[in-house]
matplotlib code that plots the C-alpha trace (Angstrom):
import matplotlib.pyplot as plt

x = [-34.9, -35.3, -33.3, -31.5, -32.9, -30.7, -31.7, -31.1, -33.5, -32.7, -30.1, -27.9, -28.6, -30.5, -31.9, -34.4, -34.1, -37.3, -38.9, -40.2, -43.6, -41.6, -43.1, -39.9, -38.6, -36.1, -34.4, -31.4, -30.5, -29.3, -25.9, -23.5, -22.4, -23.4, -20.1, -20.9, -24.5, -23.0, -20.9, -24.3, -25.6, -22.3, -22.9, -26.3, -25.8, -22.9, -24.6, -28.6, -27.3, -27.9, -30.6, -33.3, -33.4, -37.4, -37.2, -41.0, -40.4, -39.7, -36.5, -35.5, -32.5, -29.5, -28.0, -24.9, -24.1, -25.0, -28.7, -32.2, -33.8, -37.5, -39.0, -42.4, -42.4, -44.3, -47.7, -47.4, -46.8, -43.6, -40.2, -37.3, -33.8, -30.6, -27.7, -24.0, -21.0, -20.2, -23.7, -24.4, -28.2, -27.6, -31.3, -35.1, -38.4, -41.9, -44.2, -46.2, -49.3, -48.6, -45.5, -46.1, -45.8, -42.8, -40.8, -41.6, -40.1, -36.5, -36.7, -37.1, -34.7, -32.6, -33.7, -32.9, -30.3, -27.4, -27.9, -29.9, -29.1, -28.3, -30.2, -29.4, -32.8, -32.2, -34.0, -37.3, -37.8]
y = [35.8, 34.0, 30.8, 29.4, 25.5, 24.0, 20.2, 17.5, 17.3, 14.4, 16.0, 17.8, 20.3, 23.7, 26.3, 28.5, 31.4, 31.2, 34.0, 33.7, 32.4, 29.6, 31.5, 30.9, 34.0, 32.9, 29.4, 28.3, 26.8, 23.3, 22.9, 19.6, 19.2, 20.7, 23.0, 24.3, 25.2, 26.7, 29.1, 30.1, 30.8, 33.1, 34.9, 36.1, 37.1, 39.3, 40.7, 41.2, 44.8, 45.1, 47.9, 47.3, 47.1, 47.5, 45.9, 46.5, 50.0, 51.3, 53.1, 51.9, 52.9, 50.0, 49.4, 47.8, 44.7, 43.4, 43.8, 42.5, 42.5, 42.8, 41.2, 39.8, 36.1, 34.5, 34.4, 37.9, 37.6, 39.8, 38.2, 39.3, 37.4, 38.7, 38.6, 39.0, 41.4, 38.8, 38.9, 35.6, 34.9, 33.6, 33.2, 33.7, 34.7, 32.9, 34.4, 37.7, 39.3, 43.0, 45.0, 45.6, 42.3, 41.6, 44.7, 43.4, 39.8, 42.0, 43.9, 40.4, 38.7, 42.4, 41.7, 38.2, 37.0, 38.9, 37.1, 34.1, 30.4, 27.4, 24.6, 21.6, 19.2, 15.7, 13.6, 12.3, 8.6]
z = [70.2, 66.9, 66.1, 63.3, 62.9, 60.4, 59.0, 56.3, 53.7, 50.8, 49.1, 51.8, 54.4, 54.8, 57.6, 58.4, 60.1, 62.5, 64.7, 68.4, 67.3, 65.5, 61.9, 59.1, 58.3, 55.3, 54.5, 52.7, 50.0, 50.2, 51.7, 50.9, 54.1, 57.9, 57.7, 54.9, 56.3, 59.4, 57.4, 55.5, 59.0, 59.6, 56.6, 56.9, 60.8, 59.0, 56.2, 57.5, 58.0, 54.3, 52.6, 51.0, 47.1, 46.3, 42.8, 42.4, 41.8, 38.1, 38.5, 41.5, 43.2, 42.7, 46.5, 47.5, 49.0, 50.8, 50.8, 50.5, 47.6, 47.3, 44.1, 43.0, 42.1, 39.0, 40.5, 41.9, 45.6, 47.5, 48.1, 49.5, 48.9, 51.1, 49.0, 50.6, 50.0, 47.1, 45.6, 46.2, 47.5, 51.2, 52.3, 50.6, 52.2, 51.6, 49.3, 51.1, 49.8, 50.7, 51.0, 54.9, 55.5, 53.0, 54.7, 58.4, 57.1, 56.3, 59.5, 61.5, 59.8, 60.5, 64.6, 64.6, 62.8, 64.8, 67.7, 67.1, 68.2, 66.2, 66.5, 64.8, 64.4, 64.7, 61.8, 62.7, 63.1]

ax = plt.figure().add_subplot(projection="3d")
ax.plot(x, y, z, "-o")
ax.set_aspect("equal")
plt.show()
């Protein structure tokens, strides 16, 4: 079962959504406070039952929220971004060289999300 690991960083606090082999999955965005992060954790357990909205495609189909959106970044490699009911982007993948990969990142995140514990990490020393 995957984990959520959820941290300070400079400017506030963020997660990452990480699998069994401890590989990140999808992070945050930077959260003012470690409520606020928790209720980012909520909301992508809630909405990872989204589809998938291939935006590399011409023509693609437009799906609901919530979903994940696959994009390509500036230098070309796959993303996805989940975005919730609201629209709002709730967590982003790492950059992925083929689509394979890219979809199995969305179906993990799909897997372990739901059910996956929160772990807060104390600051390092």
């Amino acid at each position: 079962m995957g984990k959520f690991v959820v941290r300070k960083t400079n400017t506030g606090v963020k997660f990452d959504l990480k699998a069994n082999n401890g590989e990140v999955i999808a992070t945050s965005e930077v959260y003012k406070s470690e409520r606020a992060c928790f209720n980012g954790v909520e909301s992508v357990r809630r909405n990872s039952v989204g589809a998938v909205e291939d935006q590399t495609v011409e023509g693609y189909e437009v799906q609901k929220h919530p979903k994940f959106e696959i994009y390509k970044d500036k230098s070309g490699e796959l993303r996805f971004r989940l975005k919730a009911t609201n629209g709002q982007i709730i967590a982003v993948s790492e950059g992925y060289k083929s689509m394979a990969s890219c979809v199995n990142g969305i179906n993990s995140v799909k897997k372990n999300a739901p059910d996956a514990e929160v772990v807060v990490q104390e600051p390092k020393e």
